[in-house]
Biotite code that builds the C-alpha atoms (Angstrom):
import biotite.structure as struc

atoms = struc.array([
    struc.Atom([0.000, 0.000, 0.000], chain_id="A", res_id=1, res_name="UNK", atom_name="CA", element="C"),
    struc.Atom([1.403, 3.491, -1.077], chain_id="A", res_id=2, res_name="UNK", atom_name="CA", element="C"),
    struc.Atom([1.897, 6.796, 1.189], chain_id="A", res_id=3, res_name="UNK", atom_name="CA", element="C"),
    struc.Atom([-0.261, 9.224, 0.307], chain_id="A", res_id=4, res_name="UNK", atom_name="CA", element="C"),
    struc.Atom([0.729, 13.177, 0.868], chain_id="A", res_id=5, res_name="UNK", atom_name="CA", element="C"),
    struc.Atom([-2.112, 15.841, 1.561], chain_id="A", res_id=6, res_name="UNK", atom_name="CA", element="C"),
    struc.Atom([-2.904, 19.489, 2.413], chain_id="A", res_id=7, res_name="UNK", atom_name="CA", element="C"),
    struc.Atom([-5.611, 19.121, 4.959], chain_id="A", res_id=8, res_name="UNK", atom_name="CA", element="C"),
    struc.Atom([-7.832, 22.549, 5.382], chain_id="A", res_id=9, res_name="UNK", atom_name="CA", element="C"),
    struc.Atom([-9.883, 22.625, 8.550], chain_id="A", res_id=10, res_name="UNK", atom_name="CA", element="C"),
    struc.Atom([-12.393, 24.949, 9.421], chain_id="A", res_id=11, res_name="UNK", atom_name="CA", element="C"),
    struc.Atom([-12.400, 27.522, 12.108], chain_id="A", res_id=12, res_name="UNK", atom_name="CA", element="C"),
    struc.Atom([-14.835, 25.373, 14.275], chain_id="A", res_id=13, res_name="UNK", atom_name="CA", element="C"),
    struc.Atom([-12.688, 22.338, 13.319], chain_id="A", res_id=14, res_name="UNK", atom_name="CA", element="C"),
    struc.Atom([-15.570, 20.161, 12.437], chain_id="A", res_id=15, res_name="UNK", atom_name="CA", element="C"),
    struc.Atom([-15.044, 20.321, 8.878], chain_id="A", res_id=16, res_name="UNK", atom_name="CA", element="C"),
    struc.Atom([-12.322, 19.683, 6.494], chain_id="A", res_id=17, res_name="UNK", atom_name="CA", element="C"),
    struc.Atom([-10.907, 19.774, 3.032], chain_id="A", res_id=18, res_name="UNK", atom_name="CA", element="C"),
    struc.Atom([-8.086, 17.165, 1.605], chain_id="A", res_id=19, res_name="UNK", atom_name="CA", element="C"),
    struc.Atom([-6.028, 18.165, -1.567], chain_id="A", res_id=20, res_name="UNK", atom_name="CA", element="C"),
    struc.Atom([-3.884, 14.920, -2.610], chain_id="A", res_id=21, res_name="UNK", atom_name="CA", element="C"),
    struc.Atom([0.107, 16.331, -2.935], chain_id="A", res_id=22, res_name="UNK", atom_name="CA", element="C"),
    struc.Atom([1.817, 13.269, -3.912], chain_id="A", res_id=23, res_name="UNK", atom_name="CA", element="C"),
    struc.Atom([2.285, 9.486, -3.160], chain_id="A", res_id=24, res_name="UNK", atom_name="CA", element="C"),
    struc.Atom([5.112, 7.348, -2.337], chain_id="A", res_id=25, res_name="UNK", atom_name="CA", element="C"),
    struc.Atom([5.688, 3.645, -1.772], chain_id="A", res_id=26, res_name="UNK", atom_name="CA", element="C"),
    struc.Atom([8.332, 4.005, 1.464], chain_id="A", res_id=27, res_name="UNK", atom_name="CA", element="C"),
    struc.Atom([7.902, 6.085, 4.079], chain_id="A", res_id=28, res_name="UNK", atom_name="CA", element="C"),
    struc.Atom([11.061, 7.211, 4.514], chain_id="A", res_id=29, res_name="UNK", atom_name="CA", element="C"),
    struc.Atom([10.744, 8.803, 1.179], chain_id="A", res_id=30, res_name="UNK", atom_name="CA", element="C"),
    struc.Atom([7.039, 10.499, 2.205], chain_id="A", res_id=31, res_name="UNK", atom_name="CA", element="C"),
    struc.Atom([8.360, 11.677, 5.389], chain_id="A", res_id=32, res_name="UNK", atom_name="CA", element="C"),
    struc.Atom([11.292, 12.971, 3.949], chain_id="A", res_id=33, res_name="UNK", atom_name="CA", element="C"),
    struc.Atom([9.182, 14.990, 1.503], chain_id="A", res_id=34, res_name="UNK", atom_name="CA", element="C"),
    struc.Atom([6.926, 16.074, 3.854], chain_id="A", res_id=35, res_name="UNK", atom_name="CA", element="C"),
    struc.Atom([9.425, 17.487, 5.934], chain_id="A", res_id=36, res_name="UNK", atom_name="CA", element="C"),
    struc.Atom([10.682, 19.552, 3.248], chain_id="A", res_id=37, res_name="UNK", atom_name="CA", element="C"),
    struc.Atom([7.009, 20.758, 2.239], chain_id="A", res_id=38, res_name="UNK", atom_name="CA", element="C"),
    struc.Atom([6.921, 22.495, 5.639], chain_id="A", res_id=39, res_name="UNK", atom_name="CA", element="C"),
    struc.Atom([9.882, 24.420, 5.576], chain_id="A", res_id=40, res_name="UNK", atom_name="CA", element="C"),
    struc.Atom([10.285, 25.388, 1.753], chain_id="A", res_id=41, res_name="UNK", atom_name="CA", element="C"),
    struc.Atom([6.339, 25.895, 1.325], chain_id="A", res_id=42, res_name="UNK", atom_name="CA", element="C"),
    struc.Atom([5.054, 26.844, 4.805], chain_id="A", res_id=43, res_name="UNK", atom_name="CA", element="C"),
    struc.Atom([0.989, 26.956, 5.190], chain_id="A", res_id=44, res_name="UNK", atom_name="CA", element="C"),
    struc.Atom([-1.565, 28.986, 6.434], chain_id="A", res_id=45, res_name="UNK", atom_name="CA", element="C"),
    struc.Atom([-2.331, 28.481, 10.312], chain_id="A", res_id=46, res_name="UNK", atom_name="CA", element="C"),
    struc.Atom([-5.600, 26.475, 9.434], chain_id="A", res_id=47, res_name="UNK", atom_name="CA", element="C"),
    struc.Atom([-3.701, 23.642, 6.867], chain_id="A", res_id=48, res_name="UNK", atom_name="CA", element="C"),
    struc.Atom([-0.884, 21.475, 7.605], chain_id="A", res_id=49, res_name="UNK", atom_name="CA", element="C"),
    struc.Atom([0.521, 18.255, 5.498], chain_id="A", res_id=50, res_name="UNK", atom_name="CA", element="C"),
    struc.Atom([-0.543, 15.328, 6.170], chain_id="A", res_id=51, res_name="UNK", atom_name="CA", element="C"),
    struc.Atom([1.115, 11.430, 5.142], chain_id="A", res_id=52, res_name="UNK", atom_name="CA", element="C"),
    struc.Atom([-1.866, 8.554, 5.356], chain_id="A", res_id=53, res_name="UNK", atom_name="CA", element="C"),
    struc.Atom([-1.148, 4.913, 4.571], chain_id="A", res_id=54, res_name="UNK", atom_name="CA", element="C"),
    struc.Atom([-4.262, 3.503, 3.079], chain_id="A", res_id=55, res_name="UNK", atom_name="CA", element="C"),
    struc.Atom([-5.064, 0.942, -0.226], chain_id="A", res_id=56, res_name="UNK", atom_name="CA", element="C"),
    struc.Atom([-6.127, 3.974, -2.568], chain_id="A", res_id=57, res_name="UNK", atom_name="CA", element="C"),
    struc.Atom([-6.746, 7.682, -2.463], chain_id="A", res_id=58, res_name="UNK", atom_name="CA", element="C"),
    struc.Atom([-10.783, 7.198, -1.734], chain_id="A", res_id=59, res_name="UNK", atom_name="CA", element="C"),
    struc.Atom([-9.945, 5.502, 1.652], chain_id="A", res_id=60, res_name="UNK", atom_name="CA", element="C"),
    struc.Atom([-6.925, 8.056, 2.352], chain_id="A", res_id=61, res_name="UNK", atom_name="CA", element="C"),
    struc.Atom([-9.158, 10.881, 2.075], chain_id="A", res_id=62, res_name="UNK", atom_name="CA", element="C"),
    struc.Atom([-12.283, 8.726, 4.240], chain_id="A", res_id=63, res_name="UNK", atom_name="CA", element="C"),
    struc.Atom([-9.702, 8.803, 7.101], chain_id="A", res_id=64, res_name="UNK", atom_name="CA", element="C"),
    struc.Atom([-8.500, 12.554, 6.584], chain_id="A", res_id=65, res_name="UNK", atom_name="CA", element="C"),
    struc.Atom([-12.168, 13.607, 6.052], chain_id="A", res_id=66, res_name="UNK", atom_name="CA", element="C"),
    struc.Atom([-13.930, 11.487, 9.389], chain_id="A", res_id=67, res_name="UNK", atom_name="CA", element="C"),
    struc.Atom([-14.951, 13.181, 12.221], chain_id="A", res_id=68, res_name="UNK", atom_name="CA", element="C"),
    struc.Atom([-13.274, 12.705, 15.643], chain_id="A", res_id=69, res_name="UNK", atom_name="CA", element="C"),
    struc.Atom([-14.364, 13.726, 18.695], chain_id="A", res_id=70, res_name="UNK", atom_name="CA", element="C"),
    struc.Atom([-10.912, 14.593, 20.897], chain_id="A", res_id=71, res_name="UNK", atom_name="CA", element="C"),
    struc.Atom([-10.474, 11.997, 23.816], chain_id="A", res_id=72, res_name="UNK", atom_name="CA", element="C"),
    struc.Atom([-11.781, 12.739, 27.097], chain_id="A", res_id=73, res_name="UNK", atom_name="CA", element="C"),
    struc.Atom([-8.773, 13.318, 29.757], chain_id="A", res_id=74, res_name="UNK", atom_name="CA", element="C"),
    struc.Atom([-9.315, 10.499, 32.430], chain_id="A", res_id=75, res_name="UNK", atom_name="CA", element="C"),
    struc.Atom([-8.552, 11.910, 35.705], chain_id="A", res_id=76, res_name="UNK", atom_name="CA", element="C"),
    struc.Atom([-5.139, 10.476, 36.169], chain_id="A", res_id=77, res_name="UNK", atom_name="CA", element="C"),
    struc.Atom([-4.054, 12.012, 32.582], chain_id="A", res_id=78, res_name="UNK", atom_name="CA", element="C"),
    struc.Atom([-4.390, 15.521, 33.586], chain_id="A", res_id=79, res_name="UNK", atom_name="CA", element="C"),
])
């Protein structure tokens, strides 16, 4: 399964989001290498960021990008 690269846009209320693919790579040494260039040679606005997601295709990449997750709930001893 490939690497896939995106620019992830989220909303001010953080409940939506927008995925544009980048690139892909088969090792992630080669995506994360990539990606770390991306941020410093083409830095983002504060609401986008890169993003690398292992997945079979592009369709389930951007499902997991895209999903809605509620942020955990601190159990007492986390805090």
């Amino acid at each position: 399964m490939p690497y896939y690269i995106y620019r992830v846009t989220t909303t001010d209320t953080g409940t939506k989001k927008s995925a544009e693919h980048v690139s892909e790579f088969e090792n992630f040494k080669l995506a994360k290498t990539e990606v770390r260039r991306l941020r410093t040679e083409e830095p983002l606005e504060t609401n986008q960021s890169y993003k690398i997601m292992f997945a079979d295709d592009t369709a389930a990449a951007e499902k997991l990008l895209l999903d809605y997750r509620e942020e955990p709930i601190a159990k007492e001893w986390e805090k």
